[in-house]
Biotite code that builds the C-alpha atoms (Angstrom):
import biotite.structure as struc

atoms = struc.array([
    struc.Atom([0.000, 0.000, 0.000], chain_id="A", res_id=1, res_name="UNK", atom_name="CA", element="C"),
    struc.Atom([2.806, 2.087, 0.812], chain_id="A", res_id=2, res_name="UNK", atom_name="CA", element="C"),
    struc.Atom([4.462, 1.484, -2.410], chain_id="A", res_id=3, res_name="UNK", atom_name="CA", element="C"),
    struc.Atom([1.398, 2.577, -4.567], chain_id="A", res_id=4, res_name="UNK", atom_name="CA", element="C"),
    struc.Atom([0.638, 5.865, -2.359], chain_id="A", res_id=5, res_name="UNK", atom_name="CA", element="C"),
    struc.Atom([3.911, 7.176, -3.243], chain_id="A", res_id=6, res_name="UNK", atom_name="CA", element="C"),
    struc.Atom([3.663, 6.080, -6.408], chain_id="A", res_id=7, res_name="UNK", atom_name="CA", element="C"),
    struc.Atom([0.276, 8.373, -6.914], chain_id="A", res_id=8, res_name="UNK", atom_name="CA", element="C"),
    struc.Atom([1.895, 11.125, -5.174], chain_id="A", res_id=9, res_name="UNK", atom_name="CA", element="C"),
    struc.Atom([4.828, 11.127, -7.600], chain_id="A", res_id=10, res_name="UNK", atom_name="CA", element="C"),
    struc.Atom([2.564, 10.903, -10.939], chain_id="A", res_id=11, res_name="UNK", atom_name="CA", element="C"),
    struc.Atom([0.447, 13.365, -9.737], chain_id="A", res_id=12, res_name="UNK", atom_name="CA", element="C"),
    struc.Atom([3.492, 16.055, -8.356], chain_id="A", res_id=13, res_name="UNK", atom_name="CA", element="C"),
    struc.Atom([4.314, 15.542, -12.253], chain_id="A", res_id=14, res_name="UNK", atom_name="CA", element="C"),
    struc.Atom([1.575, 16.774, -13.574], chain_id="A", res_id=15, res_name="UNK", atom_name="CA", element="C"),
    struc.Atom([2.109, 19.428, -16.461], chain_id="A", res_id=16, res_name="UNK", atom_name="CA", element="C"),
    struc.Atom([0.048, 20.960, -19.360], chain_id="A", res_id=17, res_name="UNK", atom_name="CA", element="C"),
    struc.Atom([2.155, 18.261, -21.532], chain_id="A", res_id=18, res_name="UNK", atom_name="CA", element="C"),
    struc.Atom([2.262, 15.743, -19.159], chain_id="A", res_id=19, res_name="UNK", atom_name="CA", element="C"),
    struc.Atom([-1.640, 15.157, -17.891], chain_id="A", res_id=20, res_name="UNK", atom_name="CA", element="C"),
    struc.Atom([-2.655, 12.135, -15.613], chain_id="A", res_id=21, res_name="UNK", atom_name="CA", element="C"),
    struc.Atom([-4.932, 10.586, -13.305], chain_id="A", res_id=22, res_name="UNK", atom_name="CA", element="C"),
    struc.Atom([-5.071, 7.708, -10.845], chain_id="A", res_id=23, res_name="UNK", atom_name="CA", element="C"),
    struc.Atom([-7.138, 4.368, -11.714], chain_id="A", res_id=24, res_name="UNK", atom_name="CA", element="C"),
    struc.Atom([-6.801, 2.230, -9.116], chain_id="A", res_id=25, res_name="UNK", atom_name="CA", element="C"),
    struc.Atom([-8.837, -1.106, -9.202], chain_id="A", res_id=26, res_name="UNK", atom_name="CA", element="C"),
    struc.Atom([-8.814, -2.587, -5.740], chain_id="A", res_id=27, res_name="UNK", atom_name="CA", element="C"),
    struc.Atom([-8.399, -7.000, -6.645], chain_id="A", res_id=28, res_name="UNK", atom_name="CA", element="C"),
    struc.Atom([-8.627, -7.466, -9.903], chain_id="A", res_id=29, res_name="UNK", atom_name="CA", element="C"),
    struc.Atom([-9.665, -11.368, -11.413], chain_id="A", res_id=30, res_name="UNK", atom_name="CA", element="C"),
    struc.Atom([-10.639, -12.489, -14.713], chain_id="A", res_id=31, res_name="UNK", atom_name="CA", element="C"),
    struc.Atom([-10.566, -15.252, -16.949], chain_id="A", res_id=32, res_name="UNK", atom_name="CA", element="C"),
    struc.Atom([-6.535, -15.796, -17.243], chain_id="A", res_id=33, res_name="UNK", atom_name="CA", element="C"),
    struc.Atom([-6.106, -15.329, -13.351], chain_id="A", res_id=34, res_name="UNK", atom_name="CA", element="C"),
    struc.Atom([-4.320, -17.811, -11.881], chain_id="A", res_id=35, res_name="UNK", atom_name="CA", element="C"),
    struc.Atom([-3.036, -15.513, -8.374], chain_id="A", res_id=36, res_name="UNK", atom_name="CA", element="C"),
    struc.Atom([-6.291, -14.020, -6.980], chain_id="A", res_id=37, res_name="UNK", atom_name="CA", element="C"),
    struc.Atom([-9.243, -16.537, -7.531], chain_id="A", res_id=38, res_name="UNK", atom_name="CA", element="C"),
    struc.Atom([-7.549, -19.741, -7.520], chain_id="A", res_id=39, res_name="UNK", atom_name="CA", element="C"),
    struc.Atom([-5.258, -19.025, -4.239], chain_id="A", res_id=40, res_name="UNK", atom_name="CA", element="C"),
    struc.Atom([-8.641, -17.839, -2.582], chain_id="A", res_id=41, res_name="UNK", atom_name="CA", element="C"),
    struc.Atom([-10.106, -20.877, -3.938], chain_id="A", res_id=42, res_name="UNK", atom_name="CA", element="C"),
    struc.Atom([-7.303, -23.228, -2.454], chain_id="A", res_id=43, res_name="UNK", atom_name="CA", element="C"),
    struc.Atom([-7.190, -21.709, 0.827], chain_id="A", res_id=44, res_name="UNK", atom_name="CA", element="C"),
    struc.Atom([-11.313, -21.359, 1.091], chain_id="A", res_id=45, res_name="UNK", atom_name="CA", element="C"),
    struc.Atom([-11.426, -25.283, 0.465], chain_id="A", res_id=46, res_name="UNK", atom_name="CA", element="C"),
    struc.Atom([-8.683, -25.697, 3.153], chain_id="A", res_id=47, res_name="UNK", atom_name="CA", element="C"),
    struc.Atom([-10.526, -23.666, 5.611], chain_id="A", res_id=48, res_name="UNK", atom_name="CA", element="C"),
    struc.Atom([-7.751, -21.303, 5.833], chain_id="A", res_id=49, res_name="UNK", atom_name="CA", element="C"),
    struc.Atom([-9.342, -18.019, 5.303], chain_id="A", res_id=50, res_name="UNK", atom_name="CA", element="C"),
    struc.Atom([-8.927, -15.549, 8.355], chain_id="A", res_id=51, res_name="UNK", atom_name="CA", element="C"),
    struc.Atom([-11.605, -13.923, 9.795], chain_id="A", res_id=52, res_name="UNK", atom_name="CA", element="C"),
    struc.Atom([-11.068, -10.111, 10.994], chain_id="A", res_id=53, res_name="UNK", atom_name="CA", element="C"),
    struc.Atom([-13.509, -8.686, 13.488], chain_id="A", res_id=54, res_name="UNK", atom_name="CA", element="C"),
    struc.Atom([-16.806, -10.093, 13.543], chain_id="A", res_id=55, res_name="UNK", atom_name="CA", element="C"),
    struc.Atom([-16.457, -11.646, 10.099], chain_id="A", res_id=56, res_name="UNK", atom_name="CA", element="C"),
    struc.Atom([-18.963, -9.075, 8.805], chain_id="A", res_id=57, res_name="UNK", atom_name="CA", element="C"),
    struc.Atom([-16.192, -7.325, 7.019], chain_id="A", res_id=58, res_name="UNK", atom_name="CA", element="C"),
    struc.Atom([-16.828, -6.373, 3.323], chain_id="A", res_id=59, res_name="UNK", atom_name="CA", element="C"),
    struc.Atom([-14.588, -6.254, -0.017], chain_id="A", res_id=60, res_name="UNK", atom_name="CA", element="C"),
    struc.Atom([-14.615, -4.835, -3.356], chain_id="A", res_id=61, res_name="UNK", atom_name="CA", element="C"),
    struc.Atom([-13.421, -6.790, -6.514], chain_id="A", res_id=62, res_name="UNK", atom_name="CA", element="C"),
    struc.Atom([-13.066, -5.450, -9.988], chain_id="A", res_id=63, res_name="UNK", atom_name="CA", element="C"),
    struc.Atom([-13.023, -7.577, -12.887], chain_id="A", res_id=64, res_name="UNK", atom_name="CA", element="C"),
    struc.Atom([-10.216, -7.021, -15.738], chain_id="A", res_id=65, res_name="UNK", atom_name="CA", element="C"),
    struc.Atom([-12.882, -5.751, -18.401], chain_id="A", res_id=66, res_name="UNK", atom_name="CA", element="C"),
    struc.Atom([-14.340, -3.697, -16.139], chain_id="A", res_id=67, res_name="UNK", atom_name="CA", element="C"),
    struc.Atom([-10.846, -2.040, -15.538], chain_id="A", res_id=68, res_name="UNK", atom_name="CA", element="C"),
    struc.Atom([-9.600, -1.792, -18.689], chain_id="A", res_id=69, res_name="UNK", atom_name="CA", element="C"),
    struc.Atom([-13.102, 0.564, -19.327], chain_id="A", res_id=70, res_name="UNK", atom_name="CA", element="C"),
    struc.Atom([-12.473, 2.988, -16.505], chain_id="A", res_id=71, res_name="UNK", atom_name="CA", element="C"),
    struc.Atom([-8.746, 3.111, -18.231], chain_id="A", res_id=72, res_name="UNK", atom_name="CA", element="C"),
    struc.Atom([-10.361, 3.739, -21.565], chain_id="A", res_id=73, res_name="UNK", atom_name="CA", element="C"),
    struc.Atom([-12.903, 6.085, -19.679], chain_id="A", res_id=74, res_name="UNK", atom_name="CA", element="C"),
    struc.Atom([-10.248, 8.167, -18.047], chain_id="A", res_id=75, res_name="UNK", atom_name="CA", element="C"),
    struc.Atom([-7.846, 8.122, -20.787], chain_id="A", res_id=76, res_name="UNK", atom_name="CA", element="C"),
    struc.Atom([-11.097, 10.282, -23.129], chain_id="A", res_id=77, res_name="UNK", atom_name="CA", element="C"),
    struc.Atom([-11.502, 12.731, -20.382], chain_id="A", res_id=78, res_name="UNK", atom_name="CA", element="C"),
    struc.Atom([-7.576, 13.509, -20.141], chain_id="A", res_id=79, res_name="UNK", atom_name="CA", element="C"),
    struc.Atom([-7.226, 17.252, -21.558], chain_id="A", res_id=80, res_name="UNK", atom_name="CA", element="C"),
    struc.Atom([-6.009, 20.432, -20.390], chain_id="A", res_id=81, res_name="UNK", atom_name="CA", element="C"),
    struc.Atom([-8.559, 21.580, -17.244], chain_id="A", res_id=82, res_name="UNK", atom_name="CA", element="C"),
    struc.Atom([-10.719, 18.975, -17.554], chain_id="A", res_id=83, res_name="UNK", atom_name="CA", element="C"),
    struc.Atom([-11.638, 17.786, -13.678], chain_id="A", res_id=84, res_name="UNK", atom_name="CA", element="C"),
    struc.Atom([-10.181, 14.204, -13.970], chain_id="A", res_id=85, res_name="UNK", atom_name="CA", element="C"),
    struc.Atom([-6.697, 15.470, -14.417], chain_id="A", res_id=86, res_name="UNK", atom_name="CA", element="C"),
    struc.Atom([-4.679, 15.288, -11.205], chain_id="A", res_id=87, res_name="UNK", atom_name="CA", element="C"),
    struc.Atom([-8.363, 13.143, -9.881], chain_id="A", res_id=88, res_name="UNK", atom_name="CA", element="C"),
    struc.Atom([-7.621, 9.830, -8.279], chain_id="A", res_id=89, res_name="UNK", atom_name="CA", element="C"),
    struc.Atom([-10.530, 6.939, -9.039], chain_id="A", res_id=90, res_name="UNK", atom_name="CA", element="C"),
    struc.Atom([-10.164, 3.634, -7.085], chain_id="A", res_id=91, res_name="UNK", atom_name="CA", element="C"),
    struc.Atom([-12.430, 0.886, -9.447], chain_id="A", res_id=92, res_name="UNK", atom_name="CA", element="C"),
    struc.Atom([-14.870, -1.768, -8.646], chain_id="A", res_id=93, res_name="UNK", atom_name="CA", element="C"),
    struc.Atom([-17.416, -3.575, -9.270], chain_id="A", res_id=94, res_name="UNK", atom_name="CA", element="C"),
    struc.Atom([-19.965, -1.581, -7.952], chain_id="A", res_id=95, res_name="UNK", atom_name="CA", element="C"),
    struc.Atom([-21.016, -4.394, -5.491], chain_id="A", res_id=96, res_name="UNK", atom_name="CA", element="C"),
    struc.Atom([-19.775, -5.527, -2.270], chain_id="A", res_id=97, res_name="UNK", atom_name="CA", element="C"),
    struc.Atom([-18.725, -8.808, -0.892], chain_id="A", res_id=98, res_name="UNK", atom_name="CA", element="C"),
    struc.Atom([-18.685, -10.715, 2.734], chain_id="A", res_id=99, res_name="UNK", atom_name="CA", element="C"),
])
């Protein structure tokens, strides 16, 4: 996590008229040529090896790789000289949420 907030914080301290940019940041992504995310939560889930934090009521966000790659297409349309979405930082999902 560390790693990725300075990484935003050093695209967006470059941000010039000829240099424009904005943050996209998909929270897990999975998909049909995944073979980290779903099948190690898989594995572990038959095993009985996922942890439970709290009271087990905690939720999640996923974002599938199609859905990413629109919000990248989305963001990429909107990238010109003051528009709003310049310097903007978007984390993607889903839209739904998961216990």
């Amino acid at each position: 996590a560390r790693t990725k907030a300075k990484a935003e914080i050093a695209v967006m301290n470059a941000i010039t008229d000829d240099f424009l940019a904005t943050c996209v940041m998909p929270h897990q992504v999975y998909g049909p040529y995944d073979t980290l995310f779903m099948p190690q939560l898989m594995y572990v889930s038959k095993k009985g090896g996922l942890r439970v934090f709290g009271d087990g009521q905690n939720e999640i966000s996923i974002c599938y790789n199609d859905n990413y790659c629109h919000a990248l297409m989305l963001a990429a349309e909107k990238l010109f000289v003051g528009s709003p979405v310049v310097g903007s930082s978007y984390i993607i999902t889903d839209g739904g949420k998961y216990k």
